[in-house]
PyMOL Python script that loads the backbone (N, CA, C, O; Angstrom):
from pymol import cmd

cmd.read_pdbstr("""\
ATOM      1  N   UNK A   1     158.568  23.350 121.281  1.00  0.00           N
ATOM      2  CA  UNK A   1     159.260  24.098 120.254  1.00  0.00           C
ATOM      3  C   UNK A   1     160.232  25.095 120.887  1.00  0.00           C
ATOM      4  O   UNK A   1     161.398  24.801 121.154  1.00  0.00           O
ATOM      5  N   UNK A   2     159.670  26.314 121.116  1.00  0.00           N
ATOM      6  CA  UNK A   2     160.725  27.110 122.275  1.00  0.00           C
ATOM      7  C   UNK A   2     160.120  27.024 123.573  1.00  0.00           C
ATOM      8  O   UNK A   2     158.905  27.111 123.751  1.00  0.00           O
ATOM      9  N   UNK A   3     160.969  26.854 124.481  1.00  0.00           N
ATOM     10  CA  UNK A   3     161.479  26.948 125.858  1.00  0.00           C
ATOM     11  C   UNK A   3     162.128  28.217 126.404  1.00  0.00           C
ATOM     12  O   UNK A   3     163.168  28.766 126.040  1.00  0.00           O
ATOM     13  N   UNK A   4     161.192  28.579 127.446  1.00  0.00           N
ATOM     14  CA  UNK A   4     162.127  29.509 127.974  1.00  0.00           C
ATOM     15  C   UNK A   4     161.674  28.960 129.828  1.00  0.00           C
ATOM     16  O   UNK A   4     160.635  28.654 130.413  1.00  0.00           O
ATOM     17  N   UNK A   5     163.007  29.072 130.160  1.00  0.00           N
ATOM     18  CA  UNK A   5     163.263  28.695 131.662  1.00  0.00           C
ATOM     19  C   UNK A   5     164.189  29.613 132.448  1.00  0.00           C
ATOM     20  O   UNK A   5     165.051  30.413 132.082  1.00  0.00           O
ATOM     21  N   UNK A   6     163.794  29.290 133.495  1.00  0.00           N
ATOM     22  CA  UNK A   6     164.751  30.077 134.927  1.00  0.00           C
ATOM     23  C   UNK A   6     164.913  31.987 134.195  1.00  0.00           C
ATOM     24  O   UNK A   6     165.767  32.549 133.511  1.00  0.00           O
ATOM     25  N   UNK A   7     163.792  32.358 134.723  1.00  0.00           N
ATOM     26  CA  UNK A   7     163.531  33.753 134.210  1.00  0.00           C
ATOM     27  C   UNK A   7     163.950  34.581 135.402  1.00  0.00           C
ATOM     28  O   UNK A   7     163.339  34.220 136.408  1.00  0.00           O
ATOM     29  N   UNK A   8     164.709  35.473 135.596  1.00  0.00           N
ATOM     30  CA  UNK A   8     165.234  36.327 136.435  1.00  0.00           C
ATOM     31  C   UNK A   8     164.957  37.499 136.257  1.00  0.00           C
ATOM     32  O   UNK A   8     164.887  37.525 135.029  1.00  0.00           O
ATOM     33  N   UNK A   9     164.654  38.943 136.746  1.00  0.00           N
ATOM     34  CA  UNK A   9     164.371  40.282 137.024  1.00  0.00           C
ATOM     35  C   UNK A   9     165.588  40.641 137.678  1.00  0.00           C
ATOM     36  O   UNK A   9     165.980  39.920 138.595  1.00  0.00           O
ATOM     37  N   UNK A  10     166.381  41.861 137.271  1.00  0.00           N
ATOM     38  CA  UNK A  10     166.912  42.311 138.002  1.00  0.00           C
ATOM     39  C   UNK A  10     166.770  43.903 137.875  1.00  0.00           C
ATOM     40  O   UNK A  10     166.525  44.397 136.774  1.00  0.00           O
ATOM     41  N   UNK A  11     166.935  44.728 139.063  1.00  0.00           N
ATOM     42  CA  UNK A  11     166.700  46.009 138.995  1.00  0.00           C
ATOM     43  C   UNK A  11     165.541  46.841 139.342  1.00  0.00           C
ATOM     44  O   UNK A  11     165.496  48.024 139.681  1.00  0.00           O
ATOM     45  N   UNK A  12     164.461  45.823 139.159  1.00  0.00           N
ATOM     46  CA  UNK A  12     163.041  46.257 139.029  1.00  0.00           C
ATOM     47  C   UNK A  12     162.671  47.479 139.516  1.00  0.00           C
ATOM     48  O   UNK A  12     162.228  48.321 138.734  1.00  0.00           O
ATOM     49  N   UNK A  13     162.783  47.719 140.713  1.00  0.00           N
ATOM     50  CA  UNK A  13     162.629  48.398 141.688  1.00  0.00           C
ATOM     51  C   UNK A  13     163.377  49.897 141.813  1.00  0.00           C
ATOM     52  O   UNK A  13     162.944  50.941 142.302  1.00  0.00           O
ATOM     53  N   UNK A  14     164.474  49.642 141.277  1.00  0.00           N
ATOM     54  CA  UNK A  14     165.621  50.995 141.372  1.00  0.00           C
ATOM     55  C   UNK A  14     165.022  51.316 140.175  1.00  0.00           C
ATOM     56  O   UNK A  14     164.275  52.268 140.402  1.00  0.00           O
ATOM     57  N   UNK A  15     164.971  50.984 138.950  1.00  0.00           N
ATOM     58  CA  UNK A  15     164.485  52.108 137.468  1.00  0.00           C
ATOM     59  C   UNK A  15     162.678  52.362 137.890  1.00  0.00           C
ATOM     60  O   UNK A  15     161.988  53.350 137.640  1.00  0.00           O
ATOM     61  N   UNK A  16     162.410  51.484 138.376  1.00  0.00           N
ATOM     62  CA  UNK A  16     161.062  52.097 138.323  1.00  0.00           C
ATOM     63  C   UNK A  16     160.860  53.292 139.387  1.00  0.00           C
ATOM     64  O   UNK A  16     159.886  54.022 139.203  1.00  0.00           O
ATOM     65  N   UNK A  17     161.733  53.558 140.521  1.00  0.00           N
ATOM     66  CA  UNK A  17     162.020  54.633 141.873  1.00  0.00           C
ATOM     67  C   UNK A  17     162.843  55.706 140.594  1.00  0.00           C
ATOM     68  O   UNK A  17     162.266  56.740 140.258  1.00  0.00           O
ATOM     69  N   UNK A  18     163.405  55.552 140.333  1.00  0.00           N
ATOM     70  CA  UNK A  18     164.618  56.239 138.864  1.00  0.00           C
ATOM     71  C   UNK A  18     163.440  56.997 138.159  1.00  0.00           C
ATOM     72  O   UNK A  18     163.487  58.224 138.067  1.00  0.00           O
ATOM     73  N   UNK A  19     162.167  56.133 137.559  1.00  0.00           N
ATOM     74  CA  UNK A  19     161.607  57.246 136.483  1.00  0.00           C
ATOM     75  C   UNK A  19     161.590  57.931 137.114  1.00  0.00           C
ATOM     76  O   UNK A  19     162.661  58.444 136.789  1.00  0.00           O
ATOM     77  N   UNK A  20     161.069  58.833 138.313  1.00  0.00           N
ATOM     78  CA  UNK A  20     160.508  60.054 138.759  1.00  0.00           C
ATOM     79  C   UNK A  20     161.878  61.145 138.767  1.00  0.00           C
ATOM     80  O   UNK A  20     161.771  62.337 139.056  1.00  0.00           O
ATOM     81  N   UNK A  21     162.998  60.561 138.439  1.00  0.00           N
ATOM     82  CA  UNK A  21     163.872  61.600 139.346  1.00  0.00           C
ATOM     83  C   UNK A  21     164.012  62.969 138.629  1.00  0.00           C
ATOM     84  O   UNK A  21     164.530  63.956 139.152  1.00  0.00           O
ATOM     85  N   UNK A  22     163.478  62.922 137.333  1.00  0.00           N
ATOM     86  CA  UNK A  22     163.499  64.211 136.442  1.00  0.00           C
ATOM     87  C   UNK A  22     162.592  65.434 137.471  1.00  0.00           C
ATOM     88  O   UNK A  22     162.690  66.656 137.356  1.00  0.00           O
ATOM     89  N   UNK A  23     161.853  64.796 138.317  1.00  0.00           N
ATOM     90  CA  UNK A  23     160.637  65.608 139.200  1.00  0.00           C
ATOM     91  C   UNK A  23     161.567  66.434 140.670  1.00  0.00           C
ATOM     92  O   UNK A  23     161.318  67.492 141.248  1.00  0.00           O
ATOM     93  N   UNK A  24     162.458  65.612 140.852  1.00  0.00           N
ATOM     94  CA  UNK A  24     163.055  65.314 142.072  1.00  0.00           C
ATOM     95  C   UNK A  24     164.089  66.818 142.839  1.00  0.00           C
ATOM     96  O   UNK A  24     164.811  67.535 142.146  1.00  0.00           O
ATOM     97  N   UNK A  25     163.980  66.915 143.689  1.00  0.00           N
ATOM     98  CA  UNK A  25     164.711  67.906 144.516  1.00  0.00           C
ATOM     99  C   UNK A  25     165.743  67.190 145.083  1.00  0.00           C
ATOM    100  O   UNK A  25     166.892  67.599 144.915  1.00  0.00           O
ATOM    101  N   UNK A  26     165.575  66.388 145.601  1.00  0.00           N
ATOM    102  CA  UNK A  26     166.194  65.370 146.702  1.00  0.00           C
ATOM    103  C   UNK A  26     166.935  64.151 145.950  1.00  0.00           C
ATOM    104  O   UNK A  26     167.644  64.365 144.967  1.00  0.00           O
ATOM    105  N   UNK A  27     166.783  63.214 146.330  1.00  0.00           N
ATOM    106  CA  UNK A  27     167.725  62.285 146.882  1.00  0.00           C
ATOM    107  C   UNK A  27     166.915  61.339 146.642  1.00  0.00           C
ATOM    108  O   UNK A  27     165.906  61.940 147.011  1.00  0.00           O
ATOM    109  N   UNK A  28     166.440  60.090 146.241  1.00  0.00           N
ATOM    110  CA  UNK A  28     165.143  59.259 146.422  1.00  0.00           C
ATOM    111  C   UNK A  28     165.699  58.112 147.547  1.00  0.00           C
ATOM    112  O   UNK A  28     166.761  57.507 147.395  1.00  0.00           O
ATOM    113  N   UNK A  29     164.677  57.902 148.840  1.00  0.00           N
ATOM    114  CA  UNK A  29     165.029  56.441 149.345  1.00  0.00           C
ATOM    115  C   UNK A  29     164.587  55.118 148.765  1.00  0.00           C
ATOM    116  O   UNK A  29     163.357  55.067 148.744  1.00  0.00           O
ATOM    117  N   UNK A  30     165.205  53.949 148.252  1.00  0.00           N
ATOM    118  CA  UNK A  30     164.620  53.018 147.802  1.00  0.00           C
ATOM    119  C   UNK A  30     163.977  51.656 148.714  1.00  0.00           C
ATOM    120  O   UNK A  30     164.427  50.515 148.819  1.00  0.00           O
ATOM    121  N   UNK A  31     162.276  52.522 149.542  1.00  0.00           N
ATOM    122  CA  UNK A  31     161.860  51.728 150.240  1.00  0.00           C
ATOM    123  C   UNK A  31     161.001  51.689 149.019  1.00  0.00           C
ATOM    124  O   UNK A  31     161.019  52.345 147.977  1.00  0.00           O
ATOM    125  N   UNK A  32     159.966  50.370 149.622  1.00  0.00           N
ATOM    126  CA  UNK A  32     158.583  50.092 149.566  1.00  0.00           C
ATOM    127  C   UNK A  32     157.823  51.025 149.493  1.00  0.00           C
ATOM    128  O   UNK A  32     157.329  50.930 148.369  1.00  0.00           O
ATOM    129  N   UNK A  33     157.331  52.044 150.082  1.00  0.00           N
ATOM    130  CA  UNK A  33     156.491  53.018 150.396  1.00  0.00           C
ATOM    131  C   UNK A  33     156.750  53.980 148.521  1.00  0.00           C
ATOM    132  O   UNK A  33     156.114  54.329 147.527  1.00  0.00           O
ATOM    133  N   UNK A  34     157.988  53.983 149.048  1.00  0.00           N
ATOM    134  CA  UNK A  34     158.595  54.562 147.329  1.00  0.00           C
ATOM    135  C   UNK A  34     158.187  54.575 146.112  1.00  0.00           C
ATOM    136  O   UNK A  34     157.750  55.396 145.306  1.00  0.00           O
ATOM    137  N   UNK A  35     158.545  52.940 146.184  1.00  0.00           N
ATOM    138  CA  UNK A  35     158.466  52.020 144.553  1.00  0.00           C
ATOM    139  C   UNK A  35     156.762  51.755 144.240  1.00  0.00           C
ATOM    140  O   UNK A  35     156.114  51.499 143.226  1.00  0.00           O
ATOM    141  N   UNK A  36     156.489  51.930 145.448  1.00  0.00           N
ATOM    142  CA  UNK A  36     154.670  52.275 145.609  1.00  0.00           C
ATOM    143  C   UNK A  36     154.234  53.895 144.932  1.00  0.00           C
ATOM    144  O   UNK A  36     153.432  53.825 144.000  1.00  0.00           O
ATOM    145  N   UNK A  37     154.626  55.101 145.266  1.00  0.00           N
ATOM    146  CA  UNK A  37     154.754  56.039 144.434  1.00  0.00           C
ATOM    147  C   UNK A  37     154.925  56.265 143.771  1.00  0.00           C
ATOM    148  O   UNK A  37     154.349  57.291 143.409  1.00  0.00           O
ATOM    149  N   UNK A  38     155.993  55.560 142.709  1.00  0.00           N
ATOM    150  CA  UNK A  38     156.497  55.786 141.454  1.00  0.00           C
ATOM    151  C   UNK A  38     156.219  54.607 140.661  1.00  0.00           C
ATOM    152  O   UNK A  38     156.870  54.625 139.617  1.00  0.00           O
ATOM    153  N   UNK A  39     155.300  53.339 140.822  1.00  0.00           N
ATOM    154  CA  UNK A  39     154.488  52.843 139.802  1.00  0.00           C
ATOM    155  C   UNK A  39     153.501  53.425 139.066  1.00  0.00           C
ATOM    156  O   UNK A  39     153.300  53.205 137.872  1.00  0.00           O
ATOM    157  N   UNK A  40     152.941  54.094 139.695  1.00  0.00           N
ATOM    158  CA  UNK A  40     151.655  55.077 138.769  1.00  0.00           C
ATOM    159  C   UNK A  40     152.548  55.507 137.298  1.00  0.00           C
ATOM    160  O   UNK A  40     152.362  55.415 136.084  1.00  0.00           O
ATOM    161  N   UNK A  41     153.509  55.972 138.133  1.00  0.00           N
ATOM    162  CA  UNK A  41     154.342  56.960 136.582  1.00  0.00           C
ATOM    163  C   UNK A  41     154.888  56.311 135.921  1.00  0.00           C
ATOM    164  O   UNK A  41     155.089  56.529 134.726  1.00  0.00           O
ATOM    165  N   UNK A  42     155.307  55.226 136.638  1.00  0.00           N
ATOM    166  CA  UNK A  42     156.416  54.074 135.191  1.00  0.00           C
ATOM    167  C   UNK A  42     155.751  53.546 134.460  1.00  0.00           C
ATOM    168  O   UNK A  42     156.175  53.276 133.336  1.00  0.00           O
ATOM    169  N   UNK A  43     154.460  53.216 134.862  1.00  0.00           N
ATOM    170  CA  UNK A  43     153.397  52.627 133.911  1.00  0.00           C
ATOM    171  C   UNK A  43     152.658  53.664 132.859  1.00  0.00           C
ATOM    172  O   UNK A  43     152.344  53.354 131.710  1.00  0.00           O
ATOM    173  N   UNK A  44     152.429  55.022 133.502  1.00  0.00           N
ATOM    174  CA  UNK A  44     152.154  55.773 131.863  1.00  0.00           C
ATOM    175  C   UNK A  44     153.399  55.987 131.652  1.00  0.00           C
ATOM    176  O   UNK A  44     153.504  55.380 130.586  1.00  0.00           O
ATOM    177  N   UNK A  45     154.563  56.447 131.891  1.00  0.00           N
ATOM    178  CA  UNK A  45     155.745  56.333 130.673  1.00  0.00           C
ATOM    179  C   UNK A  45     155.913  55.379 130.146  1.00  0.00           C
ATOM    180  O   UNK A  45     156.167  55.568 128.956  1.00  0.00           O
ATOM    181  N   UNK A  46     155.897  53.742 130.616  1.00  0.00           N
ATOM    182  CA  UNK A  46     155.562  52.562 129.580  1.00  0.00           C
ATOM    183  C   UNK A  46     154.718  52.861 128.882  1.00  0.00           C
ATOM    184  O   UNK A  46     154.927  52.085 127.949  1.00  0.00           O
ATOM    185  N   UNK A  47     153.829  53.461 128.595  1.00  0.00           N
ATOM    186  CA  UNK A  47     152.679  53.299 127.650  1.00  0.00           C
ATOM    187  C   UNK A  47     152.826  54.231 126.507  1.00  0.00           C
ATOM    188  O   UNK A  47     152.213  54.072 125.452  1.00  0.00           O
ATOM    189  N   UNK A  48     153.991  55.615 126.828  1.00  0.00           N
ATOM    190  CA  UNK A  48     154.310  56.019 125.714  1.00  0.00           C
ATOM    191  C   UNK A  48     155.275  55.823 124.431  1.00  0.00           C
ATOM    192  O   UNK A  48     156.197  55.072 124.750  1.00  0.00           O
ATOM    193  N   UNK A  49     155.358  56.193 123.257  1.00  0.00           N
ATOM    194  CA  UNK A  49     155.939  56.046 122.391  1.00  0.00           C
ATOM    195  C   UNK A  49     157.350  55.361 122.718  1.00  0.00           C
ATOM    196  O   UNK A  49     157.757  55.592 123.856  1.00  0.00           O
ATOM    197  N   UNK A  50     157.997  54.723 122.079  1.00  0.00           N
ATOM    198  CA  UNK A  50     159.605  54.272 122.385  1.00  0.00           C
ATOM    199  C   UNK A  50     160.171  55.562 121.975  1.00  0.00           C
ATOM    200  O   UNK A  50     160.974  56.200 122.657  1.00  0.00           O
ATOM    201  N   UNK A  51     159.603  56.007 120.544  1.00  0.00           N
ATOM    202  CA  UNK A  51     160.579  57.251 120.430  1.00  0.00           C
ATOM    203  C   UNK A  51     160.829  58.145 121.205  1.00  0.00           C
ATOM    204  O   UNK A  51     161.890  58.768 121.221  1.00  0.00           O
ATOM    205  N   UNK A  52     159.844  58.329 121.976  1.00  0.00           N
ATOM    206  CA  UNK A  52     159.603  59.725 122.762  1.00  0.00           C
ATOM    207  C   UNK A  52     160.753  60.503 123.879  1.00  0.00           C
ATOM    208  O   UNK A  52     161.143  61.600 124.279  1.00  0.00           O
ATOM    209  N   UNK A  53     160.973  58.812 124.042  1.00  0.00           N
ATOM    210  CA  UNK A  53     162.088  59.164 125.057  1.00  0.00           C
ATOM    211  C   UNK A  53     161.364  59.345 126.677  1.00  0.00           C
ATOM    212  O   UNK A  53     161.995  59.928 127.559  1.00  0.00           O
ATOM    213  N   UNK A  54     160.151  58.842 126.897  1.00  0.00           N
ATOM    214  CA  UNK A  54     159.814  59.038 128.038  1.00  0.00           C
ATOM    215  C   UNK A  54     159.871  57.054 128.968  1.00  0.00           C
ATOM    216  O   UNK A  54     159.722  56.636 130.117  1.00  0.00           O
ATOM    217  N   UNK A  55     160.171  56.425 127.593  1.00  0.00           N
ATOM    218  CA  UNK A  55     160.076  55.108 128.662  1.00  0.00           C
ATOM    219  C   UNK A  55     161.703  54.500 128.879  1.00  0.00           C
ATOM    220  O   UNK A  55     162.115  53.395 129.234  1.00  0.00           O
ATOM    221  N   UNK A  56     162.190  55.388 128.605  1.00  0.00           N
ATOM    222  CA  UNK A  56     163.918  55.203 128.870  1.00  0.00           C
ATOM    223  C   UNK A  56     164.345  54.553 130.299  1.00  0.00           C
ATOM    224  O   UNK A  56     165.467  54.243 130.699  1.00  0.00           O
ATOM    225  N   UNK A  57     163.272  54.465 130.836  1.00  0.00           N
ATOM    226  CA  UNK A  57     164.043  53.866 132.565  1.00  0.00           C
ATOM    227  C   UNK A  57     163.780  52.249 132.285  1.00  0.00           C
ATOM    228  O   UNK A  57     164.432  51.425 132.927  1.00  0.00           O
ATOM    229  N   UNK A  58     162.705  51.789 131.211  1.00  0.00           N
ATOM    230  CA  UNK A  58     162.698  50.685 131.124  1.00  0.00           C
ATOM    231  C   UNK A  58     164.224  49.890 130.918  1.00  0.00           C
ATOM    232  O   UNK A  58     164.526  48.797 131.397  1.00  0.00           O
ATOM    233  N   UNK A  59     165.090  50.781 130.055  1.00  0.00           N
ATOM    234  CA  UNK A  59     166.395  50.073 129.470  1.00  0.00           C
ATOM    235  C   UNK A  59     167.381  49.522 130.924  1.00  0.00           C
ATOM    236  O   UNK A  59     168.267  48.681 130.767  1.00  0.00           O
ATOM    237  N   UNK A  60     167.022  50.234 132.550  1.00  0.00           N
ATOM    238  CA  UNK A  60     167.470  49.828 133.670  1.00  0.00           C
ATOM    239  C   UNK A  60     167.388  48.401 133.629  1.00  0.00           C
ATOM    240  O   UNK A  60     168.321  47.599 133.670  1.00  0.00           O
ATOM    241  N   UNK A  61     166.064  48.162 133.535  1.00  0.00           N
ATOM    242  CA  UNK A  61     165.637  46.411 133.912  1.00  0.00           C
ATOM    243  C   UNK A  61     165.986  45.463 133.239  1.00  0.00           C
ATOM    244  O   UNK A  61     165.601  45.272 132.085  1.00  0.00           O
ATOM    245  N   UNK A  62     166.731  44.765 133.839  1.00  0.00           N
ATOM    246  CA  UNK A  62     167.659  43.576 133.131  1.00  0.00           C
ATOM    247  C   UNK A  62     166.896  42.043 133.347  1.00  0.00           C
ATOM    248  O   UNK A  62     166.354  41.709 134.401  1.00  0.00           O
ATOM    249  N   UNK A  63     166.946  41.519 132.587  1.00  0.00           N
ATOM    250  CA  UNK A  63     165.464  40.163 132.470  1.00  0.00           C
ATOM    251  C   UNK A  63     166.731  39.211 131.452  1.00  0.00           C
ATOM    252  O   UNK A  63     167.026  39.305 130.260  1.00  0.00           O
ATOM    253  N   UNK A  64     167.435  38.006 132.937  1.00  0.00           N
ATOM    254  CA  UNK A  64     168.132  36.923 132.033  1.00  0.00           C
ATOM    255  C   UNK A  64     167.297  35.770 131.838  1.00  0.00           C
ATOM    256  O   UNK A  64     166.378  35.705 132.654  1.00  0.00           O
ATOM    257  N   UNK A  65     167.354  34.796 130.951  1.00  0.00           N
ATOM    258  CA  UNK A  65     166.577  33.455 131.027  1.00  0.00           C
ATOM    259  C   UNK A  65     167.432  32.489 130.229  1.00  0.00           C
ATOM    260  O   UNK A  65     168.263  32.797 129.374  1.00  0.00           O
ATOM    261  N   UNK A  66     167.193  31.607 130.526  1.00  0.00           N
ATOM    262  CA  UNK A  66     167.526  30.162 129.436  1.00  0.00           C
ATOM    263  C   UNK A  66     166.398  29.866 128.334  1.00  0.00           C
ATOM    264  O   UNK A  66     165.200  29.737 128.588  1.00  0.00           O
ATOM    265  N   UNK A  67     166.975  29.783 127.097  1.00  0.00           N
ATOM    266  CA  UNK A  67     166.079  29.421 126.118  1.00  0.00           C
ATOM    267  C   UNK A  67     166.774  28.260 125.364  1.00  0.00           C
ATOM    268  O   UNK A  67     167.972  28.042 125.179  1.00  0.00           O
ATOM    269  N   UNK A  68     165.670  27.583 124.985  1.00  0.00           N
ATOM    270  CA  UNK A  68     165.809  26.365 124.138  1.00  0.00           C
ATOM    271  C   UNK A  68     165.084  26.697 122.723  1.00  0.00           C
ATOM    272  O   UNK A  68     163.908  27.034 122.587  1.00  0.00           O
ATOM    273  N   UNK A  69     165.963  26.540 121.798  1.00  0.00           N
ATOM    274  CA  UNK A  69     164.843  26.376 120.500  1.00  0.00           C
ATOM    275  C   UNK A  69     165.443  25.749 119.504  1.00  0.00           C
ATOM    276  O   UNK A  69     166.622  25.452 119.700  1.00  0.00           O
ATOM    277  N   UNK A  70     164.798  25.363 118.130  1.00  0.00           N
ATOM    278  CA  UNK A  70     165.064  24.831 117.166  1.00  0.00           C
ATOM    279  C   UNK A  70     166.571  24.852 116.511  1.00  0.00           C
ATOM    280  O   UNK A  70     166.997  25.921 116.948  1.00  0.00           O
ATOM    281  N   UNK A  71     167.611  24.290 115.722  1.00  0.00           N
ATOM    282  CA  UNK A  71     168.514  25.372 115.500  1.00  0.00           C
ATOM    283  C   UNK A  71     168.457  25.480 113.922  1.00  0.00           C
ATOM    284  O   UNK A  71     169.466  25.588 113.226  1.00  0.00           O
ATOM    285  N   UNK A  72     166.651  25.422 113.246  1.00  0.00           N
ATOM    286  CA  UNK A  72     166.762  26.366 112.223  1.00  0.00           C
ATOM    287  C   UNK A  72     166.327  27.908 112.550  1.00  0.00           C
ATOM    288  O   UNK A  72     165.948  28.800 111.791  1.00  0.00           O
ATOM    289  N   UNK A  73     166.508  27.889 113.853  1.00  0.00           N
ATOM    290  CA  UNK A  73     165.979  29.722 114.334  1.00  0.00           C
ATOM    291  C   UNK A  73     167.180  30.540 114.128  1.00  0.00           C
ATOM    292  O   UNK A  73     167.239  31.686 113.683  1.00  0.00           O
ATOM    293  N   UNK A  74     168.159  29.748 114.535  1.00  0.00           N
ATOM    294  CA  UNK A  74     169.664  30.428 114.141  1.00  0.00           C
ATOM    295  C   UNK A  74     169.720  31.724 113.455  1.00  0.00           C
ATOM    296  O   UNK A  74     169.772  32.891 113.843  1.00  0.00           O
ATOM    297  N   UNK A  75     169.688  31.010 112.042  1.00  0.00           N
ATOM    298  CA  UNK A  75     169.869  31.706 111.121  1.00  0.00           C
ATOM    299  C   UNK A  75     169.209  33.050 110.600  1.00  0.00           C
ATOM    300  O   UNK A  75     169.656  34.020 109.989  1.00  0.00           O
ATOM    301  N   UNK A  76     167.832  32.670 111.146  1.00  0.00           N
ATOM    302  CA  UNK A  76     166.695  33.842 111.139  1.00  0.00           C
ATOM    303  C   UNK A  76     166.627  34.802 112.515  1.00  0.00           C
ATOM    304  O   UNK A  76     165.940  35.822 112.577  1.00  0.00           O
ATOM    305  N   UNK A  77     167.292  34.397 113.381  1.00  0.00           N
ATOM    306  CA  UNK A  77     167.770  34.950 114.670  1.00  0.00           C
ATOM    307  C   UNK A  77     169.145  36.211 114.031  1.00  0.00           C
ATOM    308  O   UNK A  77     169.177  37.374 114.433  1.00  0.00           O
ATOM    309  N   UNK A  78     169.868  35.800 113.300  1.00  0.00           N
ATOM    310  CA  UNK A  78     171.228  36.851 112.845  1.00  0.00           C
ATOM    311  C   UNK A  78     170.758  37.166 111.670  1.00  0.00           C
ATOM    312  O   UNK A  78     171.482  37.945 111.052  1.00  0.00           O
ATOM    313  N   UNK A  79     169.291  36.663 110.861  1.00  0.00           N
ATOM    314  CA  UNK A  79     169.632  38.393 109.431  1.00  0.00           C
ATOM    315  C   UNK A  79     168.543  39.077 109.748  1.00  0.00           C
ATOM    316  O   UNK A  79     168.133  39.940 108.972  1.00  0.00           O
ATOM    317  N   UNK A  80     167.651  38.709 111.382  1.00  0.00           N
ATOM    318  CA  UNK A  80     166.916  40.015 112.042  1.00  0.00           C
ATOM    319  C   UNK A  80     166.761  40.696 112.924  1.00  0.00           C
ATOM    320  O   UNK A  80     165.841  41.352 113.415  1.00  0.00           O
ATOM    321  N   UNK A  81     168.554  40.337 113.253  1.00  0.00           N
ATOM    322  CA  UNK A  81     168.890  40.793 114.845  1.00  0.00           C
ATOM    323  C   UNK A  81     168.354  42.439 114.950  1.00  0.00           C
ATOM    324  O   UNK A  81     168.468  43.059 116.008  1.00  0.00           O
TER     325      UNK A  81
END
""", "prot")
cmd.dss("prot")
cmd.show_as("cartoon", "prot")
cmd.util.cbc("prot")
cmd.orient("prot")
């Protein structure tokens, strides 16, 4: 029915090093050691409200794919965009 293929991530790493910078003095380096530090926090700001305004670094991460689906989805795809 739907298909979704060739799923891509991009960014991952820079918005999730990004949530912390409201904390930040400095400069952030974007190693490993880093993006290791600042998972704890991207994951409770994921977990809060959308309204809140605290999971805003999610909007960084860009996620392309190929999809296949029906084309009576069309229509119900544009009057609930």
């Amino acid at each position: 029915m739907v298909t979704i293929s060739n799923v891509k991530v991009y960014d991952l790493k820079e918005s999730v090093i990004a949530c912390r910078n409201a904390m930040r003095t400095t400069i952030p380096e974007y190693t490993e050691e880093e993006f290791k530090k600042s998972i704890e926090r991207a994951i409770k700001l994921a977990k809060a409200p959308s309204n809140s305004g605290h999971p805003n670094f999610l909007t960084g991460i860009r996620v392309s794919f190929d999809i296949v689906y029906p084309n009576y989805f069309t229509p119900e795809l544009q009057r609930y965009h």
